[in-house]
C-alpha positions in Angstrom: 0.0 0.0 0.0 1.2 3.4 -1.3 0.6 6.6 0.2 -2.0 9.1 -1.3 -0.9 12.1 -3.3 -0.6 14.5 -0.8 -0.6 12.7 2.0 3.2 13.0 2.8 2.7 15.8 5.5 0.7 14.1 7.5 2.8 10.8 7.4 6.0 13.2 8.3 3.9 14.8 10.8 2.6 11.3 12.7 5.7 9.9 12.3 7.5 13.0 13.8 7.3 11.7 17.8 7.4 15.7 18.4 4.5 15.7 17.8 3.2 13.8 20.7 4.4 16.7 23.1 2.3 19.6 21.6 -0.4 21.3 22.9 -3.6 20.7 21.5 -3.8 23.9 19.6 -0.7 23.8 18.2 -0.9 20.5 17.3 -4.6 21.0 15.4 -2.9 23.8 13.2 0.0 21.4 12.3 -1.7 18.9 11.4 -4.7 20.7 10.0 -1.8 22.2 7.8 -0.4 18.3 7.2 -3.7 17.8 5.8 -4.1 20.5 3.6 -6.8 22.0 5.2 -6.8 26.2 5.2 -7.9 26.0 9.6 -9.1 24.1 12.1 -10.3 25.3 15.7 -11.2 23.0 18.5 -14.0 23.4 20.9 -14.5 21.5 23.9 -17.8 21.1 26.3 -17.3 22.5 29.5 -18.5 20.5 32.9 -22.0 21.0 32.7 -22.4 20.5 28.5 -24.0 24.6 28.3 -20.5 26.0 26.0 -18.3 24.7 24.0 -15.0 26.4 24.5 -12.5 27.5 22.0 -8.9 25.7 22.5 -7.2 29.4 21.2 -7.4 32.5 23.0 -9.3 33.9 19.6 -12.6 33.0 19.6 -15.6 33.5 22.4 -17.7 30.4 23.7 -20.8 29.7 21.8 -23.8 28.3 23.5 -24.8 24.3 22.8 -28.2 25.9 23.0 -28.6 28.3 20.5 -25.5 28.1 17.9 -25.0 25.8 14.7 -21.8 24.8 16.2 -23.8 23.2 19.7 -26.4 21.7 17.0 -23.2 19.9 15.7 -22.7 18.8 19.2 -26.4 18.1 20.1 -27.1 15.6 17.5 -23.4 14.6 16.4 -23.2 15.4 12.6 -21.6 18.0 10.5 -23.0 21.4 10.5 -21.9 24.0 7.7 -22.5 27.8 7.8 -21.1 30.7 5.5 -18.5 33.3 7.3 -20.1 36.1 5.7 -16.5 36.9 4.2 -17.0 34.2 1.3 -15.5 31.4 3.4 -17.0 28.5 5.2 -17.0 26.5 8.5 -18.0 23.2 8.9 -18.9 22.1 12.1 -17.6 18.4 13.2 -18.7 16.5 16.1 -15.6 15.7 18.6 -16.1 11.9 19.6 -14.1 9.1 21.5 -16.5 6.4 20.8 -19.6 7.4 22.2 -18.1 10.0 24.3 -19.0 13.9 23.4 -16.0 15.4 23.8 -17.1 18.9 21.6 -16.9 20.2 18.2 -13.3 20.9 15.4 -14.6 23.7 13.5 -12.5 23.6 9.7 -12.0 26.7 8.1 -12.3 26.5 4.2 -12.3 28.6 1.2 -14.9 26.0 -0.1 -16.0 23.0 1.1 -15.0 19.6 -1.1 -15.3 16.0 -0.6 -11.8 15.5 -0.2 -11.8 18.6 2.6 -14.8 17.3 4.3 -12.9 13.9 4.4 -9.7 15.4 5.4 -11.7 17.1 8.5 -13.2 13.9 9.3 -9.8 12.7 9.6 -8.7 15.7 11.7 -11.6 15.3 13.9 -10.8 11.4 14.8 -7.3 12.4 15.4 -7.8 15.3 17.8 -10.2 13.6 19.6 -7.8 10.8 20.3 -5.3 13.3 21.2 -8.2 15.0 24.1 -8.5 11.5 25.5 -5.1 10.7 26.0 -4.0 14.1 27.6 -6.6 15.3 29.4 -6.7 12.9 32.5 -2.7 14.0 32.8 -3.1 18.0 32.2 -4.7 20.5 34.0 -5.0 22.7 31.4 -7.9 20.6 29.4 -9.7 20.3 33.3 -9.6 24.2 33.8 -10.6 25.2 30.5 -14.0 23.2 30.7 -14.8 24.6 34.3 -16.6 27.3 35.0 -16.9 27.9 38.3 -14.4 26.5 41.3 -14.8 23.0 42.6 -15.6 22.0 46.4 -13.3 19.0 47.4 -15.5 16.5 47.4 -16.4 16.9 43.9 -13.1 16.5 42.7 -12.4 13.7 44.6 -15.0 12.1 43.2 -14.7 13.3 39.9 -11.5 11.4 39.8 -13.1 8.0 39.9 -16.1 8.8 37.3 -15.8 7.6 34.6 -16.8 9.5 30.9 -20.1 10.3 30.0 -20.8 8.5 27.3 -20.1 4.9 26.4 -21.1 2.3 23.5 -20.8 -0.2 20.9 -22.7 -1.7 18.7 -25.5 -3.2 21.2 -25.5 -0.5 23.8 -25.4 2.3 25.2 -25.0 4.2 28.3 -24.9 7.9 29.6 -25.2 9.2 32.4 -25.1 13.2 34.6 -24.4 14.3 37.6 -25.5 17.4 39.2 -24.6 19.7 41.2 -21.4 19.5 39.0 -18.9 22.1 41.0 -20.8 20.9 44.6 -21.2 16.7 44.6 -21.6 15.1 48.3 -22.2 11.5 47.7 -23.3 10.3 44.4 -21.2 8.7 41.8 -21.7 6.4 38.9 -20.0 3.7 36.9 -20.5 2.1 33.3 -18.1 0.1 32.3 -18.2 -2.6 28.9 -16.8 -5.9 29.4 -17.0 -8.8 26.2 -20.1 -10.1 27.6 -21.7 -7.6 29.7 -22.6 -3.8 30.8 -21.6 -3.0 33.9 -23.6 -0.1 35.3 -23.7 1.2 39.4 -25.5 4.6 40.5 -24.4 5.2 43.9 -25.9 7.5 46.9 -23.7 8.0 49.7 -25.3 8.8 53.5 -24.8 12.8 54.1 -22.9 15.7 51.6 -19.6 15.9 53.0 -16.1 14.4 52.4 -17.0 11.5 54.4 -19.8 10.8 51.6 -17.5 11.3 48.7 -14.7 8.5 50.3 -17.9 6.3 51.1 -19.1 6.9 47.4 -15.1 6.0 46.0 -14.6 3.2 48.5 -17.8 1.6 46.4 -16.9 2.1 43.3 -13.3 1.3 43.6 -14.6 -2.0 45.1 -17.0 -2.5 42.2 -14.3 -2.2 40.1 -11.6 -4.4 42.3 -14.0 -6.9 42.4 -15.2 -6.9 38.2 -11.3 -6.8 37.0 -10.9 -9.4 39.3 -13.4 -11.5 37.4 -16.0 -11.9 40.1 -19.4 -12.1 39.2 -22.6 -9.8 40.2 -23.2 -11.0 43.6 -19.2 -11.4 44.3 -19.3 -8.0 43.2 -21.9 -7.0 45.8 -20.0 -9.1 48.6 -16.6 -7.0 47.7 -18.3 -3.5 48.1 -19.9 -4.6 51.1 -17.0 -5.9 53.1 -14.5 -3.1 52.0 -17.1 -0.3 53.3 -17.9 -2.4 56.5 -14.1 -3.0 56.9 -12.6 0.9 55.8 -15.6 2.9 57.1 -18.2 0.8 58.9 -19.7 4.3 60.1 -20.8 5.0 56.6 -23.2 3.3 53.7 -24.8 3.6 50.6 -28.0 3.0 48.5 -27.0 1.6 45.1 -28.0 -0.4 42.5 -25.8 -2.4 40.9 -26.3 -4.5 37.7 -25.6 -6.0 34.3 -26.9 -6.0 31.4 -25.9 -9.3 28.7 -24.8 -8.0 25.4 -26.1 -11.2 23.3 -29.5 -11.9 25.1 -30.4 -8.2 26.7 -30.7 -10.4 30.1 -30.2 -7.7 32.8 -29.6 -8.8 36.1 -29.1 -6.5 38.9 -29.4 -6.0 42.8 -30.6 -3.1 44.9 -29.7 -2.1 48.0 -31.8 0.5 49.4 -32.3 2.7 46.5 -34.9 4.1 44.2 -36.1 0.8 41.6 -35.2 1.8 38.2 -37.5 2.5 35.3 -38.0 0.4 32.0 -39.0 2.6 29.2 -40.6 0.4 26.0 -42.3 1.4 22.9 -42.7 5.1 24.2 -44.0 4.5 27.3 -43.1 3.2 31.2 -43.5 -0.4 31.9 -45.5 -0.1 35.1 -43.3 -2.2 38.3 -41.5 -4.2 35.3 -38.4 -3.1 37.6 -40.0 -3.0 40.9 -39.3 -5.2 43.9 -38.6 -4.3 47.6 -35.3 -3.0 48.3 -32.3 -4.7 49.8 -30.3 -3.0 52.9 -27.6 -0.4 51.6 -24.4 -1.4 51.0 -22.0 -1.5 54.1 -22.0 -2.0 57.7 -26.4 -2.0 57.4 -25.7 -5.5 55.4 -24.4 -7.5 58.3 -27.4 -6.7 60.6 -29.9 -8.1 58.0 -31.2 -11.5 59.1 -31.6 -12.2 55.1 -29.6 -12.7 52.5 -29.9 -10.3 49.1 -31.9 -11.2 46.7 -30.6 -10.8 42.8 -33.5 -9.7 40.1 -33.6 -10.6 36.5 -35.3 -9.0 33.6 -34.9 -10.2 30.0 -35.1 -6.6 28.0 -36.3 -6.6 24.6 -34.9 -4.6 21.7 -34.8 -0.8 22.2 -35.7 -1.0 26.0 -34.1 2.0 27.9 -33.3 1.5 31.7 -33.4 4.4 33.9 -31.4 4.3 37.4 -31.5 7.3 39.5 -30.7 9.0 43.2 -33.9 10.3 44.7 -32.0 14.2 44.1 -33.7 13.9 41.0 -37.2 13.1 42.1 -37.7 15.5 45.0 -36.3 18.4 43.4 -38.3 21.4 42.7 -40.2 22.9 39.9 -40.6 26.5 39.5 -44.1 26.3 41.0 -42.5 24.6 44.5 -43.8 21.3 43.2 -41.8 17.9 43.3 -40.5 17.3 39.9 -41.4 13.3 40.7 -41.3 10.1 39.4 -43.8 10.6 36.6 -42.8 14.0 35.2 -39.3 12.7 35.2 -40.4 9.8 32.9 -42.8 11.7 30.9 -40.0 14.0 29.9 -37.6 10.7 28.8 -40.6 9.4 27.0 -41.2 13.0 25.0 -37.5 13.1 24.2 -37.4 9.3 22.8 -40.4 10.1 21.1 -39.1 12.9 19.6 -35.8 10.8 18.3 -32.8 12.4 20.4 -30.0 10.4 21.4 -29.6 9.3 25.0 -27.0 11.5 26.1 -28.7 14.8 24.6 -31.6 13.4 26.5 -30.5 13.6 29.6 -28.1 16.8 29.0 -31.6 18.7 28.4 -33.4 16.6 31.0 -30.7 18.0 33.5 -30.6 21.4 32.9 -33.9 21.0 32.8 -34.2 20.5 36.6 -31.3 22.9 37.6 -33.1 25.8 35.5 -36.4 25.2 37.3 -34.3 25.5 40.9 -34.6 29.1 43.0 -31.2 27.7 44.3 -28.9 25.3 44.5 -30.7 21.8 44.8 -31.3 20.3 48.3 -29.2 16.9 47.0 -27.1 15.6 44.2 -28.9 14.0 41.1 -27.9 11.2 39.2 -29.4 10.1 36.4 -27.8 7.0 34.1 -29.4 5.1 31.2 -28.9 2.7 29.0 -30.3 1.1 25.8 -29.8 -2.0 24.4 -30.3 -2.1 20.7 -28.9 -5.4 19.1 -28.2 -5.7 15.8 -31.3 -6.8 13.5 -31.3 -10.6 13.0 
């Protein structure tokens, strides 16, 4: 195989290991240069998914509500729009997998095939490039905040894992609110061969203490899952390290999988809200619904019985919504509880309406914080997953 016509740049650039120690910006002109391309800018979601945030000090942030370069994010696809100076950008979505990461805006005289494809390829790169810098450098972490972070939250921002994840037969997303203020909820999704891993987690209180409790859990969950242990080992594991490291503290959690080939999903809850099955447009009444175990930790060994693990075969499409009870008894604008059913009503008007699951629950988040006089009274998770196997 022969290189392209062309292409020689961008082989001298990727094969230049230099190249590996640039900053971002930097390394987006060079190689938007490499490709041929007249200029590339990259913008990055901050914390809460509101702006997308230029990489280069020229440039303001634009809204993900309100700008064609957010509609490229909302619904990852290209976007194009005229300068008004004869040029044109188009608008590319930013992805690591499923993952949203933001938008690579590419400056062009005219738009062609071969630069559309070019930006395409510019877009898959840089993204790579976000993914493997940003958990070592700051600067990625402070350019997407808005607002200074309380302890807690960064200590339990650490152990979260991204957004977004996928393949082929599922996917799962999840938020977390208050973003900047956390106490004690956490969640984690994690894809194995076989399996979807998924845990929401509410620690007791909104303190440090809560925060350790919630990444003593979901270190254990993951201990336990890289250790090859199955669901209920899995439970056993978080169990024992919370009664053993803080046996004054516990959690509500559900914890559960979900099998790839047969949509199987198996799952146990330990004090916490029952999640929600959403089929066909509508909320399958107590599909999910069984009395809950004790919460994880030292409240397990005082049960005189043992917990019980549920299984629910899912059907094509399903979505699964697990949640901390922050979402359900926070307030609308009117002082009323935003509840069970007006939570699922929204989810059900959003599928109907043919978003994708993590735009869903971006809107259905802000959603809730936008109809707060304050700060909400606790955190609120919200994670949920579809499985969608390939046709037969």
């Amino acid at each position: 195989m022969t290189p392209e016509a062309g292409d020689g740049p961008l082989l001298d650039f990727l094969a230049d290991p230099a190249h590996l120690t640039l900053d971002l910006s930097t390394a987006a002109a060079r190689c938007a240069k490499a490709l041929g391309l007249r200029h590339a800018v990259v913008y990055l979601v901050d914390l809460q998914q509101r702006h997308l945030v230029p990489e280069t000090d020229v440039g303001s942030p634009l809204p993900v509500d309100g700008s064609l370069a957010g509609w490229a994010y909302r619904t990852q696809a290209l976007r194009v729009e005229e300068t008004g100076t004869g040029g044109i950008i188009a608008w590319l979505p930013l992805l690591d997998g499923a993952e949203r990461l933001g938008v690579l805006a590419v400056h062009e005289k005219a738009l062609t095939s071969a630069s559309l494809c070019r930006g395409r390829a510019l877009a898959s790169l840089l993204a790579m490039m976000i993914t493997s810098k940003r958990a070592s450098e700051d600067s990625f972490v402070q350019h997407t905040r808005t607002a200074k972070m309380r302890l807690p939250s960064e200590m339990l921002r650490a152990f979260l894992p991204p957004r977004t994840i996928g393949n082929d037969r599922v996917v799962s997303t999840a938020v977390l609110e208050p973003a900047y203020e956390l106490g004690g909820d956490a969640f984690d999704h994690s894809l194995g061969r076989t399996a979807l891993h998924v845990s929401v987690i509410d620690a007791m209180g909104h303190d440090l203490a809560s925060g350790l409790t919630s990444a003593v859990a979901l270190a254990a969950c993951r201990n336990a899952r890289r250790n090859g242990a199955g669901l209920s080992e899995l439970v056993d594991a978080v169990d024992d390290a919370l009664t053993q490291w803080l046996p004054e503290q516990y959690c509500t959690a559900v914890l559960a999988q979900l099998g790839l080939a047969d949509g199987v999903l198996r799952w146990y809850n330990c004090g916490h809200p029952a999640p929600l099955l959403l089929r066909d447009g509508q909320v399958v009444t107590d599909a999910l619904e069984h009395d809950a175990d004790p919460p994880l930790g030292m409240p397990s060994r005082l049960a005189s019985a043992p917990r019980r693990m549920h299984e629910f075969p899912l059907q094509p499409g399903d979505r699964v919504l697990m949640y901390t009870d922050g979402v359900t008894e926070a307030r609308t604008r009117e002082a009323q509880l935003f509840g069970l059913e007006r939570f699922a009503d929204y989810v059900i008007r959003a599928t109907a309406g043919g978003e994708l699951a993590p735009e869903t629950l971006r809107r259905l988040i802000h959603s809730i914080l936008d109809a707060q006089t304050g700060q909400l009274r606790d955190d609120a998770t919200i994670l949920m997953f579809e499985w969608r196997p390939p046709a037969p």
